[in-house]
PyMOL Python script that loads the backbone (N, CA, C, O; Angstrom):
from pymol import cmd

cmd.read_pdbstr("""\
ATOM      1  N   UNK A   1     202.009  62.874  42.154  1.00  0.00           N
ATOM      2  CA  UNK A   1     201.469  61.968  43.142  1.00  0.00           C
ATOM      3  C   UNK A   1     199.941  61.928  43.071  1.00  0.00           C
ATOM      4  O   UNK A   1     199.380  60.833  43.042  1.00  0.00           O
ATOM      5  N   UNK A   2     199.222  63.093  43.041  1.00  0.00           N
ATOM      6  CA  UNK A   2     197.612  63.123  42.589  1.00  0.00           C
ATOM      7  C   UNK A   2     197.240  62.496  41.597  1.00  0.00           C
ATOM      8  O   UNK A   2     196.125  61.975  41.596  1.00  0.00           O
ATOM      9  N   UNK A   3     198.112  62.396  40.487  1.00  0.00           N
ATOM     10  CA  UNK A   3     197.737  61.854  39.375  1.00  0.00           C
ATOM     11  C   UNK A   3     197.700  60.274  39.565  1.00  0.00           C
ATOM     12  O   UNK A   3     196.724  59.547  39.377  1.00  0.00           O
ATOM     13  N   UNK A   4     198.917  59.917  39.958  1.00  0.00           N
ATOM     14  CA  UNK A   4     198.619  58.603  40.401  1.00  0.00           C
ATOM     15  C   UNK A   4     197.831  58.097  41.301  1.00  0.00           C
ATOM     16  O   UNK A   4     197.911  56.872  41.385  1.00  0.00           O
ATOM     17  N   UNK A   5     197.140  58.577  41.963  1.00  0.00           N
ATOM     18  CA  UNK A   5     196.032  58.273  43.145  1.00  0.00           C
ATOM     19  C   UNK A   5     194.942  58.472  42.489  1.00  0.00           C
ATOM     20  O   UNK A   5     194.116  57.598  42.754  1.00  0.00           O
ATOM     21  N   UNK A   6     194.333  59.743  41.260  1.00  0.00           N
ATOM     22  CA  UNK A   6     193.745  59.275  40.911  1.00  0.00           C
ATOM     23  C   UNK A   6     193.481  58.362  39.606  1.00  0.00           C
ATOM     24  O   UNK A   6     192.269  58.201  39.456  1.00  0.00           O
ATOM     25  N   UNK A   7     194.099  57.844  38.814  1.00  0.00           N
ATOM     26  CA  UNK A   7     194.499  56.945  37.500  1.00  0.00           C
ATOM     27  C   UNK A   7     194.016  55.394  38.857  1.00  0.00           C
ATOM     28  O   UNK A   7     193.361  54.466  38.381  1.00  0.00           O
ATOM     29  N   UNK A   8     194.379  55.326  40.266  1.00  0.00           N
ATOM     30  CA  UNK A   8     194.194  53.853  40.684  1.00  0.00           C
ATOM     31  C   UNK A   8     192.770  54.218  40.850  1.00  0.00           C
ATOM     32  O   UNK A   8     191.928  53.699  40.117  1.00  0.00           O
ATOM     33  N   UNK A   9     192.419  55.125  41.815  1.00  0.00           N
ATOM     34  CA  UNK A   9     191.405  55.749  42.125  1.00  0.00           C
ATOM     35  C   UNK A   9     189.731  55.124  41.017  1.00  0.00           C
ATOM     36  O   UNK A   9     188.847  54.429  41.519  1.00  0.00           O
ATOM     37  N   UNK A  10     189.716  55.587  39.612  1.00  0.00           N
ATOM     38  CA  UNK A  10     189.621  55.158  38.330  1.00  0.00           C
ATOM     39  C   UNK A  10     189.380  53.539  38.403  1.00  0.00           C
ATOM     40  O   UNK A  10     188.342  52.952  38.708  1.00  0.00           O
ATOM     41  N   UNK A  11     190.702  52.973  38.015  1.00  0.00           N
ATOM     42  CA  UNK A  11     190.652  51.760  38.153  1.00  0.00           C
ATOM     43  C   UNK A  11     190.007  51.148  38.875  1.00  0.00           C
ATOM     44  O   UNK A  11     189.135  50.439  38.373  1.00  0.00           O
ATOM     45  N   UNK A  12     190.163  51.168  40.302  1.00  0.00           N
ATOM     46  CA  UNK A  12     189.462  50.169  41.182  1.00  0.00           C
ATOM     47  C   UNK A  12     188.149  50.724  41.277  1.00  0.00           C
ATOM     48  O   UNK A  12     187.622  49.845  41.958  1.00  0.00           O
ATOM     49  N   UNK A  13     187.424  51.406  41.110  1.00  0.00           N
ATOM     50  CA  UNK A  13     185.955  52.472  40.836  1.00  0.00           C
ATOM     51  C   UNK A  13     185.540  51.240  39.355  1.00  0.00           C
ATOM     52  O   UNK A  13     184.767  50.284  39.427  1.00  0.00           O
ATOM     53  N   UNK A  14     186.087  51.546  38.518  1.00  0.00           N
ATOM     54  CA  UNK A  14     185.670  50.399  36.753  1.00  0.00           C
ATOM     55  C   UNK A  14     185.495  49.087  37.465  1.00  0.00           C
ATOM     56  O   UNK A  14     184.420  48.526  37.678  1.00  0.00           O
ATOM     57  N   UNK A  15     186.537  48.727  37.760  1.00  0.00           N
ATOM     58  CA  UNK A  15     186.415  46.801  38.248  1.00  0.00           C
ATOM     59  C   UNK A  15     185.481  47.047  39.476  1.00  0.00           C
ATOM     60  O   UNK A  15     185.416  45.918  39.962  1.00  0.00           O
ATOM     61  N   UNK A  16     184.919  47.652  40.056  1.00  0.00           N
ATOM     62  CA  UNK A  16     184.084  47.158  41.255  1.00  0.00           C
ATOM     63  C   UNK A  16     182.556  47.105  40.691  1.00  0.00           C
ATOM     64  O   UNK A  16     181.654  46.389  41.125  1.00  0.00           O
ATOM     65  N   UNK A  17     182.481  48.108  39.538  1.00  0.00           N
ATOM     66  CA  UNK A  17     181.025  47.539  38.720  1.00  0.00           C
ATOM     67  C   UNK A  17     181.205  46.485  37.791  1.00  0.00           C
ATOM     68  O   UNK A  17     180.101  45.964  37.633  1.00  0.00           O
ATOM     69  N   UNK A  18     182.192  45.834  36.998  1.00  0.00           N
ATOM     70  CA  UNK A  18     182.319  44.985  36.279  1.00  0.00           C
ATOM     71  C   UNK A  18     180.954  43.812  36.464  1.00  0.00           C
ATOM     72  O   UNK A  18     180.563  43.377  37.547  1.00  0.00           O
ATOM     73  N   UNK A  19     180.691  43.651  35.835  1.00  0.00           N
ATOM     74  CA  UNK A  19     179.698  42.077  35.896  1.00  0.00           C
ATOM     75  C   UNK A  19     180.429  41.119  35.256  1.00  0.00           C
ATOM     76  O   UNK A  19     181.320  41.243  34.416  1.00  0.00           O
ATOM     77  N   UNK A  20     179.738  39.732  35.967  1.00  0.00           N
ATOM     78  CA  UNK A  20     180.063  38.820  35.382  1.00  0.00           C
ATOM     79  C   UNK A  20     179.341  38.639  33.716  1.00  0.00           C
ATOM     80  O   UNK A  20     178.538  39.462  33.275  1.00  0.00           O
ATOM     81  N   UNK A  21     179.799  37.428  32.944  1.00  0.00           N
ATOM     82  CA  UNK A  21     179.942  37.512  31.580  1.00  0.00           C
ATOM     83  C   UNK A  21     178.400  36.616  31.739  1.00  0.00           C
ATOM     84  O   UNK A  21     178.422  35.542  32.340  1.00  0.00           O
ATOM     85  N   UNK A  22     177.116  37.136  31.170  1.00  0.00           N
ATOM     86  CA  UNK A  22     175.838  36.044  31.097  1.00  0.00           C
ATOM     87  C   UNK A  22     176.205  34.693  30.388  1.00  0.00           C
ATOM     88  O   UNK A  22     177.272  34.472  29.815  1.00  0.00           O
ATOM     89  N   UNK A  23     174.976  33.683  30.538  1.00  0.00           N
ATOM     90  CA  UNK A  23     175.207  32.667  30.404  1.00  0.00           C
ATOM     91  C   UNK A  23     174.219  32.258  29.299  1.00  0.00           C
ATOM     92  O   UNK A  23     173.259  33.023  29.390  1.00  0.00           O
ATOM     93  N   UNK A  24     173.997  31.193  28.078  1.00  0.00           N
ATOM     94  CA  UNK A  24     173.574  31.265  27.319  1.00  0.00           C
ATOM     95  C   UNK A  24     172.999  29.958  27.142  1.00  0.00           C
ATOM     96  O   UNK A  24     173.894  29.178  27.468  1.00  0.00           O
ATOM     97  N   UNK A  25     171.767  29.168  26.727  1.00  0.00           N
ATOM     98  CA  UNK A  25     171.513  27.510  26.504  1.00  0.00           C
ATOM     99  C   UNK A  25     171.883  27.747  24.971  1.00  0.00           C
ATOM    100  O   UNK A  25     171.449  28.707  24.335  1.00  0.00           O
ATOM    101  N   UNK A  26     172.803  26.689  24.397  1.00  0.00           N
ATOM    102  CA  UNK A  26     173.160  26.506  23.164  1.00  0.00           C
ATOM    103  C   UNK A  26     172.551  25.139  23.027  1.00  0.00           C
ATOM    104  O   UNK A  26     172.579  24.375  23.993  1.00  0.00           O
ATOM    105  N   UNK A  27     171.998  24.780  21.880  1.00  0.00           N
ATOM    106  CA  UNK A  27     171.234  23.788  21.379  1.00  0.00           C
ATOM    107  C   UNK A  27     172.385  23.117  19.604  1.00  0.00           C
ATOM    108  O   UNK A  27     172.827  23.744  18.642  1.00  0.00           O
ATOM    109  N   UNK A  28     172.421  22.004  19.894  1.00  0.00           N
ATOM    110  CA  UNK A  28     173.321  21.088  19.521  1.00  0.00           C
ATOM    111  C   UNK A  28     172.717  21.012  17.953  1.00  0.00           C
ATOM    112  O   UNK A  28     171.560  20.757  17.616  1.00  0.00           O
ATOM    113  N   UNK A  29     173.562  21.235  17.335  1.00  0.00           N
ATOM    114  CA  UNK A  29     172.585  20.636  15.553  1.00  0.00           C
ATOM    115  C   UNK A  29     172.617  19.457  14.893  1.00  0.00           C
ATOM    116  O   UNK A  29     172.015  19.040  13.903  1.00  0.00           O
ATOM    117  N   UNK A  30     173.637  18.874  15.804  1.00  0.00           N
ATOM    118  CA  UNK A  30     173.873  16.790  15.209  1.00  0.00           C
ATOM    119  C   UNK A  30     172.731  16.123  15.841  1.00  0.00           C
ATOM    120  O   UNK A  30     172.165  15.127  15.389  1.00  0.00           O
ATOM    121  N   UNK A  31     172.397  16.831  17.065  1.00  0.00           N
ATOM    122  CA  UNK A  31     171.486  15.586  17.851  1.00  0.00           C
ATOM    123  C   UNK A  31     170.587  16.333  18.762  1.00  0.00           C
ATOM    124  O   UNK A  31     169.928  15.559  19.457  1.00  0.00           O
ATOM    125  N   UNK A  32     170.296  17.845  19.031  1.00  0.00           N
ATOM    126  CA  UNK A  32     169.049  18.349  19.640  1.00  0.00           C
ATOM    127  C   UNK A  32     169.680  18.790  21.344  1.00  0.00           C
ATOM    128  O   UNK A  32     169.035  19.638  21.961  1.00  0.00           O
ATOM    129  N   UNK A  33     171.202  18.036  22.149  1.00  0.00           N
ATOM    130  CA  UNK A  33     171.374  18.521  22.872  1.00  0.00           C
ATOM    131  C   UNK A  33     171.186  19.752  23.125  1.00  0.00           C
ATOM    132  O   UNK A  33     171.040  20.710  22.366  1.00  0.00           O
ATOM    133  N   UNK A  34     171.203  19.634  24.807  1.00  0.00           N
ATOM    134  CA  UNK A  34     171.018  21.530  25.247  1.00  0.00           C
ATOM    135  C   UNK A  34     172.111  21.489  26.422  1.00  0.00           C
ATOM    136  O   UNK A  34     172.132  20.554  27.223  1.00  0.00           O
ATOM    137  N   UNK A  35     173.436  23.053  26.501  1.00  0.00           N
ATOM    138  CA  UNK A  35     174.178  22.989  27.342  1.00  0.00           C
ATOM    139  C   UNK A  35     174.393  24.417  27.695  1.00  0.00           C
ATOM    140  O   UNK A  35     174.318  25.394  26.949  1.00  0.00           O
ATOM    141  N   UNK A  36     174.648  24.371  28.849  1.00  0.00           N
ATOM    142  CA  UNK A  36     174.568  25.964  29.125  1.00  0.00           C
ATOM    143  C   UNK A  36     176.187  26.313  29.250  1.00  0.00           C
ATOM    144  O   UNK A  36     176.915  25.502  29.822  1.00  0.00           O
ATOM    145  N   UNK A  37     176.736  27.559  28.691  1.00  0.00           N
ATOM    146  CA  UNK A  37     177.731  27.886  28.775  1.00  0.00           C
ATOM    147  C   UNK A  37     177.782  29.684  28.652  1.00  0.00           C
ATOM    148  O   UNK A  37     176.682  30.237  28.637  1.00  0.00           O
ATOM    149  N   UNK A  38     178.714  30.344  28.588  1.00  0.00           N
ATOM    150  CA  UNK A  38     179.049  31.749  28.770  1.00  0.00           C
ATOM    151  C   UNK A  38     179.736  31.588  27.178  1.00  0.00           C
ATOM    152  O   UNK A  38     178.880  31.885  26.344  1.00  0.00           O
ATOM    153  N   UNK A  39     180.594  31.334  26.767  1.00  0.00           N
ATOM    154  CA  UNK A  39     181.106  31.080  25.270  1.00  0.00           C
ATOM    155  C   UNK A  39     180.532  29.977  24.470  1.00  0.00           C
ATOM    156  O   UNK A  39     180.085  28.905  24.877  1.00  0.00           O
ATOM    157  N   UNK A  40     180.636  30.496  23.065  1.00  0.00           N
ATOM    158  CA  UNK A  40     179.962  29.488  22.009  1.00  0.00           C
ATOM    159  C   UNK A  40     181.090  28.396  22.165  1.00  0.00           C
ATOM    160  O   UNK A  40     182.294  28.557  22.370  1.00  0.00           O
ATOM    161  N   UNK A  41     180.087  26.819  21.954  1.00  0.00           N
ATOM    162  CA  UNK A  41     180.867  26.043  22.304  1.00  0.00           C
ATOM    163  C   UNK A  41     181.304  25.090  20.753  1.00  0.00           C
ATOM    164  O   UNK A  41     181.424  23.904  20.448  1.00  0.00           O
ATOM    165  N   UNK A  42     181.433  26.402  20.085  1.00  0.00           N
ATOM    166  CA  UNK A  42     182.104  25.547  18.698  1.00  0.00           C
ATOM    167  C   UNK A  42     180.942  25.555  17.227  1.00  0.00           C
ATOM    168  O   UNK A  42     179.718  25.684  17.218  1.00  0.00           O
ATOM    169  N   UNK A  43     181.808  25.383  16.207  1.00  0.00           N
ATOM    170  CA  UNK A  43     180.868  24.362  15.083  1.00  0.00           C
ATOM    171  C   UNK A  43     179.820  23.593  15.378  1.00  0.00           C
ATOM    172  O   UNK A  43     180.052  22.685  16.175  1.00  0.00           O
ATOM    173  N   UNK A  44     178.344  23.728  14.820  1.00  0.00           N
ATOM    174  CA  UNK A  44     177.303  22.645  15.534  1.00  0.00           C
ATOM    175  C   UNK A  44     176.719  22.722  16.954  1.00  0.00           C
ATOM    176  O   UNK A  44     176.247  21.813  17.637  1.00  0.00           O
ATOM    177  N   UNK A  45     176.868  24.059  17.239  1.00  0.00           N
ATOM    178  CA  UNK A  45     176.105  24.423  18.272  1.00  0.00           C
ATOM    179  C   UNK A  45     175.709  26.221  17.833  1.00  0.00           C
ATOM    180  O   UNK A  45     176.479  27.107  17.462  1.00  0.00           O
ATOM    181  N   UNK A  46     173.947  26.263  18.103  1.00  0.00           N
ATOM    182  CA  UNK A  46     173.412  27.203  17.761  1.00  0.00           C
ATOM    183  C   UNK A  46     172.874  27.786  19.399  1.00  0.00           C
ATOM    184  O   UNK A  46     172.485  26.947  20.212  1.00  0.00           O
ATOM    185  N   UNK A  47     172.904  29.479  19.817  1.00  0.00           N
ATOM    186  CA  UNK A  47     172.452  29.780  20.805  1.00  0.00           C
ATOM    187  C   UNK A  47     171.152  29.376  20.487  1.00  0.00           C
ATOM    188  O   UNK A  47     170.615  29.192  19.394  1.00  0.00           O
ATOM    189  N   UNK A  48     170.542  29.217  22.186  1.00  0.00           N
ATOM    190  CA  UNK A  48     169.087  28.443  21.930  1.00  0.00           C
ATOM    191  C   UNK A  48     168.038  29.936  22.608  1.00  0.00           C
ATOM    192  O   UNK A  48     167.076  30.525  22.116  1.00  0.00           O
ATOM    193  N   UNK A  49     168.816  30.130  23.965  1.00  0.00           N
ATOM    194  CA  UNK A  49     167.907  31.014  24.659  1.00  0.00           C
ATOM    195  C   UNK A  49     169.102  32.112  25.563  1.00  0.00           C
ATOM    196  O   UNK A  49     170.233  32.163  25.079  1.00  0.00           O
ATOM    197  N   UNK A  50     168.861  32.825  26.647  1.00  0.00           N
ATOM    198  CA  UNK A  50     169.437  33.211  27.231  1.00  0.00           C
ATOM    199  C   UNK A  50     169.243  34.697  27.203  1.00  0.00           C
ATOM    200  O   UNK A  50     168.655  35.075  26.189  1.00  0.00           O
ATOM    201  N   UNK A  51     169.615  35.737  28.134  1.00  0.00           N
ATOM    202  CA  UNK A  51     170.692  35.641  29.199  1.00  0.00           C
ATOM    203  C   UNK A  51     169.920  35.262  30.221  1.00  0.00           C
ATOM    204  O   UNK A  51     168.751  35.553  30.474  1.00  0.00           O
ATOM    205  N   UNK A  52     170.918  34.380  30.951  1.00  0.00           N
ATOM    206  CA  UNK A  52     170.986  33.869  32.140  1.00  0.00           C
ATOM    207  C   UNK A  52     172.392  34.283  33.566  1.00  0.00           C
ATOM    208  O   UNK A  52     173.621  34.237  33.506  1.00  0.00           O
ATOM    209  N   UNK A  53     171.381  34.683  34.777  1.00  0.00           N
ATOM    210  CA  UNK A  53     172.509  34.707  35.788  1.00  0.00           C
ATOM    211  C   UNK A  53     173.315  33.887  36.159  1.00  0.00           C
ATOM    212  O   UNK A  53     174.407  34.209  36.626  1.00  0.00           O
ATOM    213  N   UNK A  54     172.806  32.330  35.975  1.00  0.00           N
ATOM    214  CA  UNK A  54     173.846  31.042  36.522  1.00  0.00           C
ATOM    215  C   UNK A  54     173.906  30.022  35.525  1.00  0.00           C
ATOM    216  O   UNK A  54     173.321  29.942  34.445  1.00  0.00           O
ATOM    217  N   UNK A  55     174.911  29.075  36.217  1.00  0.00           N
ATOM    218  CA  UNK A  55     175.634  28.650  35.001  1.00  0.00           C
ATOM    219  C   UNK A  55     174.659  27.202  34.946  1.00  0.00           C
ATOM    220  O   UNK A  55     175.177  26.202  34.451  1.00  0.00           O
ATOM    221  N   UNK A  56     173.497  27.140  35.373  1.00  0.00           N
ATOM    222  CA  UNK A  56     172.644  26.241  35.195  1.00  0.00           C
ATOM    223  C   UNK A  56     171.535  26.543  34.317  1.00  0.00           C
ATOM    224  O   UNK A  56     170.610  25.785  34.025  1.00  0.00           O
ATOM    225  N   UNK A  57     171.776  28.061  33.820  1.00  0.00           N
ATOM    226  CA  UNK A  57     170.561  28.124  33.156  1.00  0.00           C
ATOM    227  C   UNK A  57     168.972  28.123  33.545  1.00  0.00           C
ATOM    228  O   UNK A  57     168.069  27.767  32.788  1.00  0.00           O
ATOM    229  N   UNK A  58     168.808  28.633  34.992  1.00  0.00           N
ATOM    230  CA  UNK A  58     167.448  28.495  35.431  1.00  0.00           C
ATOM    231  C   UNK A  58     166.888  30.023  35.651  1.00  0.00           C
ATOM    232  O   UNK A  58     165.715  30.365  35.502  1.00  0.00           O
ATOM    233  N   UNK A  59     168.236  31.063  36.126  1.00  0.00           N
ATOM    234  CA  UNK A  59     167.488  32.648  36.245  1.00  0.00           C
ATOM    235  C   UNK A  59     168.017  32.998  35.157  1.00  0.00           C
ATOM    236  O   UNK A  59     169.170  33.003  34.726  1.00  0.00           O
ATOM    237  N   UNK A  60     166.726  33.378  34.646  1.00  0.00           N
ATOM    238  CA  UNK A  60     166.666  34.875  33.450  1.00  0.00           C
ATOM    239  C   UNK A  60     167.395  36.395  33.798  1.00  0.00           C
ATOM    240  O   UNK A  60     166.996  37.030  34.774  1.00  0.00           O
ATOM    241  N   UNK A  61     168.233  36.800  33.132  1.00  0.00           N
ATOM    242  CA  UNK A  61     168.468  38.211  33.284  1.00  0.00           C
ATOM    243  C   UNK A  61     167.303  38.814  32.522  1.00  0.00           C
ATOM    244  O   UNK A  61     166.858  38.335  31.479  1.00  0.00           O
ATOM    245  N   UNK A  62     166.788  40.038  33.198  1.00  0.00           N
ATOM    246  CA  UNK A  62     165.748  40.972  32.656  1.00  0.00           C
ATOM    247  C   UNK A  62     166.151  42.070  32.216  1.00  0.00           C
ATOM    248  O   UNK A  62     166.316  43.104  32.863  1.00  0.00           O
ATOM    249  N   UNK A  63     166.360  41.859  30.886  1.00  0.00           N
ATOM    250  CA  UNK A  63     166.470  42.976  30.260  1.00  0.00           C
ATOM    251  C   UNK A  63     165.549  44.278  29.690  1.00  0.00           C
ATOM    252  O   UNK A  63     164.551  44.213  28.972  1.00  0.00           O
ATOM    253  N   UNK A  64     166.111  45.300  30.161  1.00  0.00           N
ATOM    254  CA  UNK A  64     164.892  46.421  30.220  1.00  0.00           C
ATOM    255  C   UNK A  64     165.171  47.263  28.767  1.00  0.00           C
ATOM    256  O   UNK A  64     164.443  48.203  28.449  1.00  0.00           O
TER     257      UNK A  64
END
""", "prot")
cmd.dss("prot")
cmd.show_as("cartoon", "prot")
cmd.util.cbc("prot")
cmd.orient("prot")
């Protein structure tokens, strides 16, 4: 019974620091677009800048 209390114990302790996944401006190579996304959005798109906290691409994460 301890063991199982602590194995959840564990678990819900990991997922309560989890972060969300940063966000990235990818810059388009057919035509110069810019789009902000969390995953590469394919063939013909190169990361441009990033990390970013929102999915607009305006706060910088500061990386130390």
């Amino acid at each position: 019974m301890k063991s199982i209390l602590l194995v959840i114990s564990v678990a819900l302790a990991s997922a309560a620091v989890a972060a969300p996944a940063p966000w990235y401006q990818w810059r388009s190579t057919a035509n110069g677009a810019i789009a902000c996304s969390q995953t590469p959005l394919g063939e013909g798109w190169q990361k441009s800048s990033g990390p970013y906290k929102d999915a607009r691409c305006e706060k910088r994460i500061v990386v130390k």
